[in-house]
N, C-alpha and C positions, 0 to 999 in steps of 0.2 A: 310380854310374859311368854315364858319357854313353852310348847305343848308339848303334851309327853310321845306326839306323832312325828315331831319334826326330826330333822336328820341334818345332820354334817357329815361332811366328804370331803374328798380332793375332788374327785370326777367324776358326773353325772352322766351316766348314759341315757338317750331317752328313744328305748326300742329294743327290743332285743331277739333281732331277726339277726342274719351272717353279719351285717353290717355290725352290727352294737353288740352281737357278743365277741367278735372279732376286737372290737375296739377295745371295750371290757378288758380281755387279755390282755393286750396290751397297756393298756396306761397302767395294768394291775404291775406286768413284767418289769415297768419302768419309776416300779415305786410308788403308785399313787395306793389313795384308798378309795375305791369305786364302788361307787352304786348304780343298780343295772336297772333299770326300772322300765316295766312295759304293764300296760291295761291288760292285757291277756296272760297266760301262760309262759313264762323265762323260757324261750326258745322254739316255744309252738305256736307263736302268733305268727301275722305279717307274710310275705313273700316266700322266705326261705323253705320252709316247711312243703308248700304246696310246688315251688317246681319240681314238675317233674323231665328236666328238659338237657341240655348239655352245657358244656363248661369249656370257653373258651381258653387257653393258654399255649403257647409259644414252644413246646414241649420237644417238640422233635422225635416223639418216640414213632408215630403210624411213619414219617417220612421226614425228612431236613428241612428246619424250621428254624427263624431267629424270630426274638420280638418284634422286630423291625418290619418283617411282612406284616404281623398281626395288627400294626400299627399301622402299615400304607393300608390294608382293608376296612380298618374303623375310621379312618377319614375320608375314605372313598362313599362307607355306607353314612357320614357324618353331612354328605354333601355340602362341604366348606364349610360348615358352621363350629364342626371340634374346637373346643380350648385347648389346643394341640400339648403344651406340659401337661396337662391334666389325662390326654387319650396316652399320651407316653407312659403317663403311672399306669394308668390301666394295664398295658401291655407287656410295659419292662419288669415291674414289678408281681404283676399277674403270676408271672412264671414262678419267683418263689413262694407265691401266697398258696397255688397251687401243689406246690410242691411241701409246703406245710401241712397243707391239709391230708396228703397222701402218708407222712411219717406218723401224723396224730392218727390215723388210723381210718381214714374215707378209704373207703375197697371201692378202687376206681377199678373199671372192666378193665381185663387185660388179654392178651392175647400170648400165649407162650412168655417169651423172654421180654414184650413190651406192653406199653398201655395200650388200649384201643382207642384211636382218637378217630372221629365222625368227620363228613366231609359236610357242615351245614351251611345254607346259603350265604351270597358273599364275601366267604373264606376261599382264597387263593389255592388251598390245600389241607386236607386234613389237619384239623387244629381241636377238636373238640372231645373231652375225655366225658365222660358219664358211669352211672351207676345201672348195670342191668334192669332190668321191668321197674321204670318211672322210678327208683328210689336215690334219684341224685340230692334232690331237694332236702327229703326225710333224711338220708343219710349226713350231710353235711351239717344240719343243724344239729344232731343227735352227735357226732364230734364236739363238734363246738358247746354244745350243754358241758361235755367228759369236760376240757378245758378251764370253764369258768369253773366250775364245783372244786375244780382242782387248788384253787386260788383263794386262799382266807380272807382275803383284801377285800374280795369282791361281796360286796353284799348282792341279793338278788332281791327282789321286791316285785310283784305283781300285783295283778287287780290295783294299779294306782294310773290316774289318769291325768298326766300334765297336763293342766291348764293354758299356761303362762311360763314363759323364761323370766326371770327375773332380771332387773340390770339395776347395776348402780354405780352413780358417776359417769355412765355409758359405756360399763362391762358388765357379761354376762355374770351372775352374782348368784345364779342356782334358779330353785324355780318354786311354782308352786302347784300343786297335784291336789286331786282329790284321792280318799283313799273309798273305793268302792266297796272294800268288805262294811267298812261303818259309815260313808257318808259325811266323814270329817276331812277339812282341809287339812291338806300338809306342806306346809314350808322347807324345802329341801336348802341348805347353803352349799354351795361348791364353787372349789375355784377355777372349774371351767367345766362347761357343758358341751354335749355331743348330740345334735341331731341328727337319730339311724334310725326314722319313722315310717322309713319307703316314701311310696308314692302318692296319687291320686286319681286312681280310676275305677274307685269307686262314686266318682263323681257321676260315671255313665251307666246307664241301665243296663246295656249286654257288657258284664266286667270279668276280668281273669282274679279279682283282689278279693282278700281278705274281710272282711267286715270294717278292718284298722283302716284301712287303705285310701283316707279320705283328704289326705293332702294335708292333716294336720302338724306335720312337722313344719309345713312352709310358711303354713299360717304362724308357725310359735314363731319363727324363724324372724318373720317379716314383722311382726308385731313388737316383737323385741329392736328393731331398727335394721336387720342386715335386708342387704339386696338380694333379690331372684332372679334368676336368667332363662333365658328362651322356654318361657312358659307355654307358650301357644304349639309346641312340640308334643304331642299325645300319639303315644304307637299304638295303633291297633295290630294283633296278632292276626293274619288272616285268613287264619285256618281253625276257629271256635269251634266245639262241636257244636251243632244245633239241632241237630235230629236224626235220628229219633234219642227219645227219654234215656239220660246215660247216667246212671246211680253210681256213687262212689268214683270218679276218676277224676281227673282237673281234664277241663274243658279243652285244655291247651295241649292235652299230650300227643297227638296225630302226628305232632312237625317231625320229630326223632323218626321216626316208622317212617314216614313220608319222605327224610331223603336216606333212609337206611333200606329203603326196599323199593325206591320209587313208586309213591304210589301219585295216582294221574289225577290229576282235577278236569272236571268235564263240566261243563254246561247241564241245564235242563233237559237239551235234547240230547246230552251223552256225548257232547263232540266238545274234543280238547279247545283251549281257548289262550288260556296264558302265553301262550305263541301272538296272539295279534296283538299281544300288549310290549312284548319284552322280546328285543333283537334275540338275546342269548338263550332264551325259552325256546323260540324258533328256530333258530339256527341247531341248538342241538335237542331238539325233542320231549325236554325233562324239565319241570318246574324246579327253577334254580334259582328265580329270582327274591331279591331282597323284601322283606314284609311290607315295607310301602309298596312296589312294585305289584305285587301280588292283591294286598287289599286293591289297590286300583282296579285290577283287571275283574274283580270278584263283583265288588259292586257297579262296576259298568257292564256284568253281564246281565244282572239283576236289573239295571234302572231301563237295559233294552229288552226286557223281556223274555230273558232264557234262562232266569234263575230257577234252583227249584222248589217243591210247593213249600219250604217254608220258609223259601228267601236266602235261599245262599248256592252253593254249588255243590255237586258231588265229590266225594273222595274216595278214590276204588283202589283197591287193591286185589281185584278178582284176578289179573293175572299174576298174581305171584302164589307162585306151590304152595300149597299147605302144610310140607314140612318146613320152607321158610316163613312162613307168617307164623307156626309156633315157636320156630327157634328166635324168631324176633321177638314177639308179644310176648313168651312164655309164660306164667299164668295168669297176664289178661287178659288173653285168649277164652279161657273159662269168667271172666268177671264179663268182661261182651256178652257170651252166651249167656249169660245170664239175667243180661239186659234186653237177647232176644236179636243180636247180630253176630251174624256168621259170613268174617269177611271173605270167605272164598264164593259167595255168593249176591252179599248186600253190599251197597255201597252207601258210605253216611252223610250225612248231611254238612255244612261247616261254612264260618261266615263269621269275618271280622267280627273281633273283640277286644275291647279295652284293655291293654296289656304291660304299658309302660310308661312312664313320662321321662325325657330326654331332658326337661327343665329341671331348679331346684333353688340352691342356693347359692350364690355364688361365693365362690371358694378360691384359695390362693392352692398352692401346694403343700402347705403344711394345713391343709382342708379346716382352716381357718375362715370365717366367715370377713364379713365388713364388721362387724361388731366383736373387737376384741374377746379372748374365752371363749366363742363361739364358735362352736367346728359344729361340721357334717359330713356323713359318712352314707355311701350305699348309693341309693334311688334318691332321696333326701338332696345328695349334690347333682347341679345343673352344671352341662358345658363339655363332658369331657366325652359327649357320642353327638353332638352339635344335633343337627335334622332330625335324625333317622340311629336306631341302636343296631352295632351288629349282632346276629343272630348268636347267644351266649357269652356276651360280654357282662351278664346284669351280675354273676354271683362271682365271677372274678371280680368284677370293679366294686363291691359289696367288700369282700375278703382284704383285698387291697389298699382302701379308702378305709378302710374300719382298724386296720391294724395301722395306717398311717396318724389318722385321728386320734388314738388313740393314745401315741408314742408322743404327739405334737402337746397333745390337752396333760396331759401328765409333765411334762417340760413347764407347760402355762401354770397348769393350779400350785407349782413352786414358789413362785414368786406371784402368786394373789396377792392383793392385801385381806388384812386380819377382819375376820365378820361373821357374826355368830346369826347364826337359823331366828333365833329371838329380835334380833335387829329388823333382818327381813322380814321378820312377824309385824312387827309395827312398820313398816314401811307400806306394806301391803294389805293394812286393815280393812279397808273400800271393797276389796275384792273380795278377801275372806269372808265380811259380812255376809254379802251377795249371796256367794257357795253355801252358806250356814240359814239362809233363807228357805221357807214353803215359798210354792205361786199358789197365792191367795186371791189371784182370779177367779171366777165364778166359770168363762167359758176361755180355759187358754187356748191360745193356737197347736195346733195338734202336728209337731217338729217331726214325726215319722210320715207323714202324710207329705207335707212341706218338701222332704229331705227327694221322695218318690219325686213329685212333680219338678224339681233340681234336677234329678235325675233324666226325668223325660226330655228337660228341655236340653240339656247338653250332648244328649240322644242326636236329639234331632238337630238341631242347630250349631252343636260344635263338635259332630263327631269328627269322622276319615275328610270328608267332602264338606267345604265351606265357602257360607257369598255370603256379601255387605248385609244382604236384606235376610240373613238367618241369625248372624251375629246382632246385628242392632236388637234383633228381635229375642234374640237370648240374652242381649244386655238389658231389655227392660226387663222380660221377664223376673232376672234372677233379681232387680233391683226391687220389684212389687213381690218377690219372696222375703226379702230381706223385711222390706215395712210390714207385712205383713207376719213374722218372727218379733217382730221389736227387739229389743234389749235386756228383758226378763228372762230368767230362766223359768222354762216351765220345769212343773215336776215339785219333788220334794227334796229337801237334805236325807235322807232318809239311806239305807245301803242300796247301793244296786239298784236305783232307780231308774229303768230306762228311758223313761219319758227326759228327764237332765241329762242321759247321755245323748240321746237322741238327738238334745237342742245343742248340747255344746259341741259337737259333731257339726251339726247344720252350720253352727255359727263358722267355724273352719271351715266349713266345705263352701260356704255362699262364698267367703273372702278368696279361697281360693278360684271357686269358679271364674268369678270374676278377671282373676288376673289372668288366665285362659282368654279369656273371649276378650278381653280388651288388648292382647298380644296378637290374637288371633285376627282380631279389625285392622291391625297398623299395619300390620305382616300383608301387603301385596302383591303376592307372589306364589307360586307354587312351589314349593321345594323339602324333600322329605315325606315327613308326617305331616306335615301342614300342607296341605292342598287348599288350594282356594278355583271354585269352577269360576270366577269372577276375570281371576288372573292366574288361568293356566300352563302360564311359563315360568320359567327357573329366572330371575333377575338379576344379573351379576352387580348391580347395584343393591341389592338386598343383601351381599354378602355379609350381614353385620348381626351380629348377637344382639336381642333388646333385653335391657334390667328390667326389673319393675321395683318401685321404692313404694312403702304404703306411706301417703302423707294422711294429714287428718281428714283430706277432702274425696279420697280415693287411693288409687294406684294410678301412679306418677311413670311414664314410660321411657326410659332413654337408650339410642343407638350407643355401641361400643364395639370398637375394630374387634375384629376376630382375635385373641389370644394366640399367638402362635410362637413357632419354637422356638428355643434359644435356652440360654441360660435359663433356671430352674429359678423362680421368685419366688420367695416367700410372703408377697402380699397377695392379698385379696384383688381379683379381677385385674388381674396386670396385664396389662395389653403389650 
């Protein structure tokens, strides 16, 4: 039977961060009839919103520039792990996604007759454009909202929370959501689906994410049958603010100021340090190195005992004038004050934090999954920053990846076969049930609680730094969290019930953790964002990407030659 919630499409988006409205556009431009659908707010949830940071692109306006350097620095900062076509899209392409976004209307900084592009770590040379005082992030999604609105095709849909990708025959066949404002299931049909869900670090306690940000895209992803890749790849940012209490800013915004004014990192005892860690730190005076680089040096000041009192490092900017630190900050400068720091005096606190995943899904070039219909777009795709992500490549390859999915799934949902939202309704009854269910327990397990100690444990056992004997120990962990979850959902059908979000949340985030830490055990080796204190060397025998497959017994783990360049494939994980 038809319900009167269910929906037909050509193309389901599911996210609607830069990536999914990006894509949105697109499969709209290419004909489709899309629906845009995110848990939170059309274009205020997820990643986009909250950076406030810069924008990689190939642009050539601060200095002469082709894709081609932007692409030898993201395999460099990739440390051989890049799916080399995939860093290519990033790069080659980048240049016009960027250059889209500048005609639709993003007021990127400019300087006289050109853009202002930033010098940030890793980059060869000036490559990064931004938006004056942190609003790169809000401005680009605030575009990208003008875009989709502009688009009759596109439907928008919030407060709906995908469950489940749907498949049938073994393609993607739509999905199924809850609808949060009433607590009723809803069966979407489309003839090809987009996961643009971001990422997964909200897995960890000290996190730069969203509330969304819990890896559930990998989980629908993986569940539905496609493969994941270099899971065990988690970038901590590290430079978090940590102290003192900072209201209103994202945690992350220091890095832009920090290489636009040079500001110094010190030790506990005030004395520069990044230098004993990184030739190029040392050799020229200035933290310049890459964010795995840097989280290394930060928590080995800390684990020898010259961190400071709240466990991280200093960040000063006391020598730089106070006519330059206003015309930098401009008026952040008064929201600090206001928080009770005056940088031409204090210096703040700051200390890795969960800030990105380099894994995802694995994807062909036309951001196609292994599961026909099935693309991903953004954070969501794994492979194409292999290790290690370079410093502002996440809202280029977001833009880029989103308008390509978008243009491929719109080509796919043409030649669907013919299948109506009611068919999927009776296909999917076991589940719907479920969703349409109270927990008629007397004492359920308490999923917000549950989700915390999840959190603690990947804290500690799969952050920046990892050995045999933290992962085993985060493997059982997470597996006596899971039994102790069951398979019920708690909570009620009822709208807005946190306690069901809570749980179907956890249930995504244990599956995903999981594939973390059991990437994380095989992987030995140090290299990138995966550090292992066990095996703290680079393995040129490790050279290899691992999938992860969910069989019914786990996650199933297999080596795959690095992807590298050549002719442009149109399949899934083509080596």
């Amino acid at each position: 039977m038809m319900n009167d919630l269910d929906i037909d499409t050509d193309v389901l988006v599911i996210g609607a961060g830069a990536a999914g409205m990006s894509a949105a556009v697109a499969a709209a431009e290419n004909g489709a009839r899309v629906l845009l659908a995110d848990r939170s707010l059309i274009g205020r949830g997820g990643a986009t919103i909250m950076a406030q940071m810069t924008v990689a692109a190939a642009l050539g306006e601060q200095t002469e520039d082709h894709w081609r350097h932007h692409y030898d620095d993201t395999l460099r900062a990739g440390r051989g792990l890049c799916s080399e076509p995939l860093a290519r899209l990033l790069c080659e392409e980048g240049v016009d996604a960027i250059r889209l976004l500048e005609r639709w209307g993003v007021g990127w900084a400019r300087e006289a007759t050109h853009l202002r592009q930033a010098h940030a770590p890793g980059h060869d040379r000036p490559r990064c454009v931004y938006v004056d005082y942190l609003n790169t992030g809000p401005a680009v999604a605030k575009t990208l909202r003008t875009q989709v609105a502009r688009h009759d095709s596109i439907r928008r849909a919030g407060d709906l929370y995908v469950v489940d990708v749907l498949v049938r025959d073994g393609v993607a066949a739509g999905a199924l959501a809850l609808h949060l404002d009433s607590g009723r299931p809803v069966v979407i049909r489309a003839g090809a689906v987009i996961v643009a869900t971001g990422g997964l670090t909200r897995l960890y306690r000290r996190n730069s994410a969203s509330s969304n940000m819990g890896g559930d895209g990998y989980a629908l992803a993986a569940r539905a049958g496609a493969r994941l890749i270099d899971m065990e790849f988690v970038q901590f940012f590290p430079i978090g603010h940590l102290a003192p209490r900072l209201v209103g800013l994202d945690p992350i915004m220091w890095d832009p100021f920090r290489y636009k004014l040079g500001g110094e990192l010190l030790n506990g005892l005030g004395e520069p340090f990044v230098g004993n860690y990184d030739s190029a730190s040392q050799a020229t005076g200035r933290y310049v190195v890459t964010r795995d680089a840097a989280t290394y040096a930060i928590v080995k000041e800390v684990e020898a005992g010259r961190g400071t009192p709240a466990g991280g490092a200093y960040l000063s900017f006391r020598h730089v004038p106070p006519e330059k630190l206003r015309e930098a900050f401009g008026p952040i400068i008064d929201t600090l004050a206001s928080n009770g720091i005056d940088l031409t005096r204090d210096m703040v606190e700051v200390a890795p934090i969960a800030h990105y995943h380099m894994g995802g899904v694995r994807v062909g070039v036309d951001m196609q999954s292994d599961v026909p219909r099935l693309f991903a777009a953004g954070e969501a795709v794994g492979g194409a920053n292999g290790a290690n992500r370079l410093s502002g490549n996440a809202i280029t390859e977001a833009v880029a990846f989103g308008l390509r999915a978008g243009r491929y799934a719109a080509e796919a949902a043409q030649a669907a076969p013919a299948l109506s939202a009611a068919a999927l309704r009776v296909q999917e009854a076991v589940r719907i049930h479920a969703l349409e269910q109270d927990d008629s327990r007397v004492n359920p397990p308490n999923a917000a609680a549950l989700l915390r100690r999840l959190q603690e444990t990947m804290q500690a056992d799969a952050g920046p730094f990892r050995t045999r004997a933290g992962l085993l120990r985060a493997q059982s962990q997470l597996q006596a969290l899971r039994d102790e979850l069951g398979d019920t959902l708690t909570g009620s059908a009822g709208p807005h019930d946190a306690r069901r979000i809570d749980c179907l949340d956890l249930h995504s985030m244990l599956l995903v953790a999981q594939a973390v830490v059991a990437s994380a055990l095989a992987r030995e080796e140090s290299r990138g964002a995966h550090q292992r204190e066990d095996f703290p060397s680079l393995d040129p025998d490790w050279r290899l990407n691992q999938t992860a497959v969910l069989d019914p017994q786990g996650w199933r783990l297999e080596p795959q030659a690095v992807w590298t360049a050549g002719p442009h494939q149109e399949t899934a994980g083509a080596t």
